[in-house]
C-alpha positions as CSV (number, residue, x, y, z in Angstrom):
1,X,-11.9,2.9,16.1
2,X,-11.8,-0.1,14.9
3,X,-14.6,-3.0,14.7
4,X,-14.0,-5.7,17.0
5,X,-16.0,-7.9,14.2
6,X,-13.1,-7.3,11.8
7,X,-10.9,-9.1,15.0
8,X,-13.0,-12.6,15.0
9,X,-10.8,-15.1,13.7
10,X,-11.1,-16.0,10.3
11,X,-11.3,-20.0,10.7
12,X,-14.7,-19.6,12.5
13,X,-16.1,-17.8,9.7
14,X,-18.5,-19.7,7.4
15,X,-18.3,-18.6,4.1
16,X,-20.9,-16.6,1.7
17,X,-22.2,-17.9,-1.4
18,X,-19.3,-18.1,-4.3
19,X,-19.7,-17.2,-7.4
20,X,-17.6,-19.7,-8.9
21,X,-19.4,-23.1,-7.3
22,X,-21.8,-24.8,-10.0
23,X,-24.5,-23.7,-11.0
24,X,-27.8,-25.9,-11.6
25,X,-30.4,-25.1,-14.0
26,X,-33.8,-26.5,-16.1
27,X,-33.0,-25.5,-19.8
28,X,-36.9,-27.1,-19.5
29,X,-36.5,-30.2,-21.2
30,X,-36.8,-31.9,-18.0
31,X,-32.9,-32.5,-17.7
32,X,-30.7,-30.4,-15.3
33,X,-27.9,-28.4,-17.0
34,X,-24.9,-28.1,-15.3
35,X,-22.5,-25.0,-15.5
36,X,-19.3,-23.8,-14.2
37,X,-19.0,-19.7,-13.8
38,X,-15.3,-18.7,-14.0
39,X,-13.0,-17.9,-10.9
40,X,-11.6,-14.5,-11.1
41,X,-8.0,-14.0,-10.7
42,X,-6.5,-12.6,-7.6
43,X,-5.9,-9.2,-9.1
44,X,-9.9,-9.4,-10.3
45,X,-11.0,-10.1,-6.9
46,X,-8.3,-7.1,-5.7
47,X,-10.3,-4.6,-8.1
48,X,-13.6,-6.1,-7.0
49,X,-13.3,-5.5,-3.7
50,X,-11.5,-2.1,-4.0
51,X,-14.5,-1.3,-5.9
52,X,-17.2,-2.4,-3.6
53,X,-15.4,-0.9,-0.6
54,X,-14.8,2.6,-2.6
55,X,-18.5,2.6,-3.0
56,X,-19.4,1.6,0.1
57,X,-17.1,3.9,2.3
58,X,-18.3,6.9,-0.1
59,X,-21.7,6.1,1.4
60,X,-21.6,5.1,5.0
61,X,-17.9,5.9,5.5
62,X,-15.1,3.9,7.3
63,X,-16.6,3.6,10.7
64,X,-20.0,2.8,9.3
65,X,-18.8,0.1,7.1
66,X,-18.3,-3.6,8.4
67,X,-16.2,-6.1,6.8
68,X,-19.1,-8.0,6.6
69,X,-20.6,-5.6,4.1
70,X,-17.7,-5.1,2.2
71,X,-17.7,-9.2,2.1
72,X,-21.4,-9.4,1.5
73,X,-21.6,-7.1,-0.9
74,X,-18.6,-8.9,-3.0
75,X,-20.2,-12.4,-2.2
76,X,-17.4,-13.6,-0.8
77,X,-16.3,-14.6,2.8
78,X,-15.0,-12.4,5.0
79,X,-11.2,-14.5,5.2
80,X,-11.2,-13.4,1.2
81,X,-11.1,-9.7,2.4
82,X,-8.6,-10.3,4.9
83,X,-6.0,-12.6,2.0
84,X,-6.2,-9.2,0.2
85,X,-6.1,-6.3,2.0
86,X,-5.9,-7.4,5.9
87,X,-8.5,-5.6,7.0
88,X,-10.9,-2.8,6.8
89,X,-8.3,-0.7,7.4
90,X,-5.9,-2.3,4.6
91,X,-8.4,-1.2,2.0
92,X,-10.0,1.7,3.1
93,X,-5.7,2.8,2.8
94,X,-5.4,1.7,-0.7
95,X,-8.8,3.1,-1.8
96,X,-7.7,6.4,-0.4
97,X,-4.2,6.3,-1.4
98,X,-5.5,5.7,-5.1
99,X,-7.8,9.0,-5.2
100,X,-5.0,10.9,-3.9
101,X,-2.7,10.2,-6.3
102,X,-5.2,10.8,-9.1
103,X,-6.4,13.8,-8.1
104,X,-2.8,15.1,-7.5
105,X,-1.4,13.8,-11.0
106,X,-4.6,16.1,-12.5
107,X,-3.9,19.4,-10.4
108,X,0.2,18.8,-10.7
109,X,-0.2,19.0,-14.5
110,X,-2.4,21.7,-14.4
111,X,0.1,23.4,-11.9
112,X,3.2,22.7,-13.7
113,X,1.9,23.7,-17.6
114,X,3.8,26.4,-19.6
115,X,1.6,29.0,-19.5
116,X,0.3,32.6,-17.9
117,X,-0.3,32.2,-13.9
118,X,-3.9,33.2,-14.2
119,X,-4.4,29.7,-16.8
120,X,-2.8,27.7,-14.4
121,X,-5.1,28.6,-11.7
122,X,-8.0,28.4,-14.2
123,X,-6.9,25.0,-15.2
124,X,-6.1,24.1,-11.5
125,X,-9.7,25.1,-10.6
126,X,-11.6,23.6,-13.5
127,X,-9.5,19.9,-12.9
128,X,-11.0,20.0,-9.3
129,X,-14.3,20.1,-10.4
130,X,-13.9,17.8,-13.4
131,X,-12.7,15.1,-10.8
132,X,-15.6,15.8,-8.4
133,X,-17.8,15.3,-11.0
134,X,-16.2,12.0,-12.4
135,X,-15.2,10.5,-9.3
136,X,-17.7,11.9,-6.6
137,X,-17.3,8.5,-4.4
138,X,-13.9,9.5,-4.5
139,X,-13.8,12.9,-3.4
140,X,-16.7,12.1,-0.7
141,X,-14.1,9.5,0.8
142,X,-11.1,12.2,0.9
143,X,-13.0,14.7,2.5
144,X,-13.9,12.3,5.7
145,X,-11.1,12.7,8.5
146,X,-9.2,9.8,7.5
147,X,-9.2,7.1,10.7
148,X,-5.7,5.9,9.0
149,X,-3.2,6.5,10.9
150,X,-0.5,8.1,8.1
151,X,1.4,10.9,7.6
152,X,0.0,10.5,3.8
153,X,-2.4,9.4,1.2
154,X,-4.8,11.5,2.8
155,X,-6.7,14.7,1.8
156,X,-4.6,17.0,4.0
157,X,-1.5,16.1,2.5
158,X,-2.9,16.4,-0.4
159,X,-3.6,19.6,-0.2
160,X,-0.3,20.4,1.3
161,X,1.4,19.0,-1.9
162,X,-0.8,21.3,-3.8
163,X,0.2,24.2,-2.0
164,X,3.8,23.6,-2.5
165,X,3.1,23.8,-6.0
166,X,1.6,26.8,-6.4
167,X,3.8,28.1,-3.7
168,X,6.2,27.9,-6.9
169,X,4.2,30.0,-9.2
170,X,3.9,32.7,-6.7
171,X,7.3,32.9,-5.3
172,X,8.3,34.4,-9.0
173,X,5.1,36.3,-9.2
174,X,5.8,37.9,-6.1
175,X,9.1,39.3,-6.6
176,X,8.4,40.6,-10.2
177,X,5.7,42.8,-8.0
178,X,8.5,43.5,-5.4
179,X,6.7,41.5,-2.9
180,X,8.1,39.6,0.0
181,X,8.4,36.4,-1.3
182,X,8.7,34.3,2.1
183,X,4.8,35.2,2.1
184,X,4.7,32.8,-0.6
185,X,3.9,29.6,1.3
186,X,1.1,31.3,3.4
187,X,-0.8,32.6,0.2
188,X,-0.7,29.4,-1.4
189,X,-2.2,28.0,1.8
190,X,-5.1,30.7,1.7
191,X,-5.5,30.1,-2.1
192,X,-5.4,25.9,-2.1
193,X,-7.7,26.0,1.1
194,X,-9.8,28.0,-0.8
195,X,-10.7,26.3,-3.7
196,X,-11.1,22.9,-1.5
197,X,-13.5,24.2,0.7
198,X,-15.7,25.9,-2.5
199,X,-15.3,21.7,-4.2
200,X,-16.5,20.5,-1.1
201,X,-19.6,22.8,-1.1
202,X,-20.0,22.5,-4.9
203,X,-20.0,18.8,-4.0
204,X,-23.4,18.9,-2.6
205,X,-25.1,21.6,-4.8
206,X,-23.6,20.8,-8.2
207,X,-25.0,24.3,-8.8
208,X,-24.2,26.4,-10.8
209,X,-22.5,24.5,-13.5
210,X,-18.6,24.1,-13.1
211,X,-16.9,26.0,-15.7
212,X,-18.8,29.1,-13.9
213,X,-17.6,28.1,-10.5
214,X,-14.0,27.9,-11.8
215,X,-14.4,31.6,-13.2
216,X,-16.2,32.6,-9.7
217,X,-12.8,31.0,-8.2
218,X,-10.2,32.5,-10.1
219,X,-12.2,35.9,-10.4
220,X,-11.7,36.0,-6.2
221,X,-8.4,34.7,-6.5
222,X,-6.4,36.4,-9.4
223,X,-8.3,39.8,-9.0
224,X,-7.2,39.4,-5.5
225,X,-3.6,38.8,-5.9
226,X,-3.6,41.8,-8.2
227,X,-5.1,43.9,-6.1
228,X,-2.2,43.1,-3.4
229,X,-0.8,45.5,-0.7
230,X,3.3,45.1,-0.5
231,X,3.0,45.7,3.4
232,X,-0.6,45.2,4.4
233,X,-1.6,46.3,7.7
234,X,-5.2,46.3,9.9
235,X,-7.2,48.9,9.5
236,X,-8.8,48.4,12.6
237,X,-5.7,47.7,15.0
């Protein structure tokens, strides 16, 4: 839900200190020294408050975040965050939308290499936890249930995309083995959901180290799929 703060209208707002405004000093001869900083641009302010907001929502999340925070925390006012973005909601979208597409452009190359099914899912596995590792505000913001209301640019569809992809790599691997291949999709599902969940855990233990998570990974997964029944059945039913 939203904050009714983020509703106030901006023209009662008073605004923080700017950065820009002059600055007075004592070089300590006694004379005041007076000093201009310089204004950032509007796509400097953009980043700067895409920044502070990624941080921020990494730690306290989208519902726990104000855009008095975000404002505060930029010194700027609060109409300078609406100008940009909106909203809260405007820029918790972009920040999102951003670490999707990263992370998708590093598991879609890793996907879509020419090489041996079992190195794409090693690479696939091993890119995951390089971009945990590099961009852990990141990842801790796409694992939140996303209070966007979208269809994408969110961690679900992200790992839907995924699955497509590696729906591909196992539709040919399936009927070289004489397997059903319309039981593609639903093993791509099981293998994309996963390695998600074991990024999310790996996430908060950062133990052990990641190249011997990615082998843990792909020994379960490719040792699994070669160990495949054609028709399997319940042993129990």
């Amino acid at each position: 839900m939203t904050d009714a703060r983020d509703k106030e209208p901006v023209t009662h707002d008073s605004p923080a200190p700017d950065p820009a405004r002059l600055v007075i000093s004592d070089s300590g001869s006694g004379r005041a020294r007076v000093s201009r900083r310089s204004r950032m641009t509007g796509t400097q302010r953009r980043e700067q408050l895409l920044d502070v907001g990624r941080r921020l929502f990494a730690d306290k999340g989208f519902e726990g975040t104000s855009v008095e925070e975000i404002a505060a925390a930029a010194k700027v006012s609060k109409p300078v965050v609406y100008e940009h973005f909106g909203g809260k909601e405007g820029l918790y979208a972009v920040v999102v939308d951003r670490e999707v597409q990263q992370l998708l452009a590093i598991i879609t190359r890793e996907l879509t290499a020419d090489a041996h099914p079992r190195v794409l899912l090693e690479g696939a596995a091993i890119g995951l936890l390089d971009y945990i590792e590099a961009s852990t505000d990141g990842f801790r913001i796409l694992v939140r249930d996303s209070p966007v209301a979208q269809s994408t640019g969110t961690f679900s569809s992200l790992l839907g995309d995924t699955a497509t992809q590696v729906e591909h790599v196992l539709v040919d691997a399936f009927a070289a083995r004489g397997f059903d291949r319309r039981s593609a999709p639903m093993y791509a599902q099981m293998l994309v959901g996963m390695v998600a969940m074991t990024g999310q855990w790996w996430l908060e233990q950062r133990r052990p180290k990641k190249a011997e998570v990615a082998a843990h990974l792909v020994n379960l997964a490719w040792n699994g799929l070669s160990g495949l029944d054609a028709k399997p059945r319940l042993t129990s039913r």
